[in-house]
ZAMARGU-4260 file (C-alpha; in steps of 0.2 Angstrom, whole numbers, plus 5000, padded with zeros to 4 digits):
<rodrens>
0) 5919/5879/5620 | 5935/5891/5621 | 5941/5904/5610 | 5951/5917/5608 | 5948/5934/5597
5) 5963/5942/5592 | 5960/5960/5587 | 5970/5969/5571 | 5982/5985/5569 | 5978/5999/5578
10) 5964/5992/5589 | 5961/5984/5604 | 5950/5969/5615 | 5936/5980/5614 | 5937/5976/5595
15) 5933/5961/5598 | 5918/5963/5610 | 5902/5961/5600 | 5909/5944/5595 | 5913/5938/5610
20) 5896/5944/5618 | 5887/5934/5602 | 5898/5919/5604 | 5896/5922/5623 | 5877/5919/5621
25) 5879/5902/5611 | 5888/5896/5627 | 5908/5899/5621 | 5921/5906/5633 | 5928/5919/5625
30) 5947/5927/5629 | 5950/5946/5622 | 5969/5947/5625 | 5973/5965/5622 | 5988/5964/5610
35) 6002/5978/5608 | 5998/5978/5592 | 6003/5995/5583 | 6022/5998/5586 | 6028/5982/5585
40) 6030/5966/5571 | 6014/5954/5574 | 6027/5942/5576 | 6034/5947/5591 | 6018/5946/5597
45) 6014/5930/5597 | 6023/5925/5614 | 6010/5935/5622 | 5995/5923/5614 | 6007/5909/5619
50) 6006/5917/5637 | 5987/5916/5637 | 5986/5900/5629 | 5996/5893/5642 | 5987/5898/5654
55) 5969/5891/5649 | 5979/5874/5646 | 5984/5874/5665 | 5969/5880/5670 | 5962/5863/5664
60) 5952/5857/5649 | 5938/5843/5649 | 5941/5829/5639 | 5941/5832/5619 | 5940/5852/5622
65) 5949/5862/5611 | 5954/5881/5611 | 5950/5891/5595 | 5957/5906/5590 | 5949/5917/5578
70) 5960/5934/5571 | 5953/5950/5564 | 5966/5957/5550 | 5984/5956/5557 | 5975/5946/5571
75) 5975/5932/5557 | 5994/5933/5557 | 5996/5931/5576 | 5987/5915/5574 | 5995/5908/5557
80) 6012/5911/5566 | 6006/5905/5583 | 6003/5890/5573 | 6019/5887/5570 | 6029/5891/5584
85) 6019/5885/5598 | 6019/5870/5612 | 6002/5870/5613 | 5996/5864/5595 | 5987/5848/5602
90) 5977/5860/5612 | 5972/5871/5596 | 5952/5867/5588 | 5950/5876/5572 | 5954/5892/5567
95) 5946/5907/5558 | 5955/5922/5548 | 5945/5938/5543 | 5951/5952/5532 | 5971/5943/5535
100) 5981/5948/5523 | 5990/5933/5521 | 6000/5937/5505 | 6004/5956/5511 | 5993/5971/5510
105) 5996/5983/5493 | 5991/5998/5508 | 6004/5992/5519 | 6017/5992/5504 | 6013/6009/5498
110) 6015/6018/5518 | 6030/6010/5520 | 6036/6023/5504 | 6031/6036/5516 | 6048/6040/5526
115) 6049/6035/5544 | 6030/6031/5543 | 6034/6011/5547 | 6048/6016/5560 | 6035/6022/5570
120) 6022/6011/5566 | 6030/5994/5565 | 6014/5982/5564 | 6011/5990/5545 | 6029/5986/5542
125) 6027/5967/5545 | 6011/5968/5534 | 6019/5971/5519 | 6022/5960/5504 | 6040/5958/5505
130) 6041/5955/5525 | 6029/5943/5523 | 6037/5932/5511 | 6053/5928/5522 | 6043/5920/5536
135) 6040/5902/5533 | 6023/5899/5541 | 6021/5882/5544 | 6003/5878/5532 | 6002/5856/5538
140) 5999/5857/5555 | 5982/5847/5555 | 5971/5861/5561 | 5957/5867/5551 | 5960/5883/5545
145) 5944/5892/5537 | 5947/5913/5530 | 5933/5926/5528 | 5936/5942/5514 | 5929/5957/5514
150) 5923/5961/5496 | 5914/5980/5499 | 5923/5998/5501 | 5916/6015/5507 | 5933/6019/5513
155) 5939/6031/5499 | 5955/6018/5496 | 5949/6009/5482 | 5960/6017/5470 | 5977/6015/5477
160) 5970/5998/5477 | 5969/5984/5461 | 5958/5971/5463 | 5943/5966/5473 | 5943/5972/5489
165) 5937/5978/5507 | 5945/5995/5507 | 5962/5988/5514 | 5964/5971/5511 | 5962/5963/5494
170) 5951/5948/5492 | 5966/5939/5482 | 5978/5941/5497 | 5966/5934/5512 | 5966/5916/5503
175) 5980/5904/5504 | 5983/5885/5500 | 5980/5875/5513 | 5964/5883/5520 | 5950/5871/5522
180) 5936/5884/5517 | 5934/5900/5510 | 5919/5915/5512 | 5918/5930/5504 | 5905/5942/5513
185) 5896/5958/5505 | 5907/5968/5519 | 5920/5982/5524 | 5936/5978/5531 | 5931/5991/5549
190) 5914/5981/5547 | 5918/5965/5544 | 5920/5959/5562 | 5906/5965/5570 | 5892/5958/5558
195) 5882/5944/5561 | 5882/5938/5545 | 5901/5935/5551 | 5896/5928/5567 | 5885/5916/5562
200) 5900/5908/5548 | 5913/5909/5562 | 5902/5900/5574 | 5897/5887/5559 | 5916/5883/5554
205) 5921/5880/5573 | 5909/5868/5574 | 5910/5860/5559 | 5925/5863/5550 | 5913/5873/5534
210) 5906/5889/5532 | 5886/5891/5531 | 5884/5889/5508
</rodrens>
């Protein structure tokens, strides 16, 4: 089985790596494509996953193999927008999203207030609420879409802000319509992604289409 990990804001493939070494040992193939993904809209990057994509479709795929992409924070926004722009969609198994702030982050909102902070740092600028709202993602393409929140902070953000929360991304904001499952997980947002617990459910939804209950 194929996937593809798709790091967050301000990180890179190496983000990615425990995953990938424990899906590695449950016989996946795993891709890490390191993403430009700090001074530029996540939307702008999703050629480059279409790049890659491309690439393991040409390389061949037995019959009935899929790829699956799984995305860590802006990661999941790669993916919901590759989902609607790409070629490839026939190729596309299922899909995990963890800690995506789907409907905008209240963090991102409040830094773009900070002058010239999101000129520099675009990718925060295409997180927030606003932004978010004016590209139509396309929700019925037929791919199983599963999303995993965070619900535990220690990161000293929990007041700027409301509601539940991993210490960046609210809980409310991870869900959308159209997903086939939900999980919430006892985590942090910088932990989130490389706990088993978190492996195990990913692993679980791209075999199955469910999370473990």
């Amino acid at each position: 089985m194929k996937v593809i990990l798709i790091h967050g804001f301000f990180r890179s493939d190496r983000d990615m790596q425990d995953m990938a070494n424990y899906l590695k040992r449950e016989n996946y193939e795993c891709y890490t494509p390191n993403l430009p993904l700090t001074f530029n809209e996540f939307d702008v990057i999703v050629s480059q996953v279409e790049d890659l994509l491309e690439a393991i479709v040409k390389t061949g795929l037995s019959p009935g193999e899929e790829i699956h992409l799984v995305g860590h924070s802006t990661g999941g926004l790669v993916i919901r927008k590759l989902l609607t722009d790409t070629k490839y969609l026939d190729a596309i198994g299922r899909c995990v999203l963890i800690g995506t702030p789907n409907r905008g982050s209240q963090l991102a909102d409040l830094a773009s207030k900070i002058r010239g902070y999101v000129n520099i740092f675009k990718t925060v600028k295409s997180l927030r609420k606003e932004y978010l709202d004016n590209i139509e993602f396309q929700n019925e393409t037929g791919i199983d879409i599963g999303a995993i929140a965070g619900n535990k902070s220690k990161l000293g953000f929990d007041p700027l802000i409301s509601g539940e929360n991993d210490g960046f991304v609210e809980v409310d904001s991870v869900y959308f319509p159209g997903l086939r499952d939900f999980k919430v997980l006892p985590l942090t947002h910088r932990t989130i992604h490389h706990d088993v617990e978190t492996f195990q459910q990913v692993q679980q939804f791209l075999e199955t289409g469910q999370f473990k209950s």
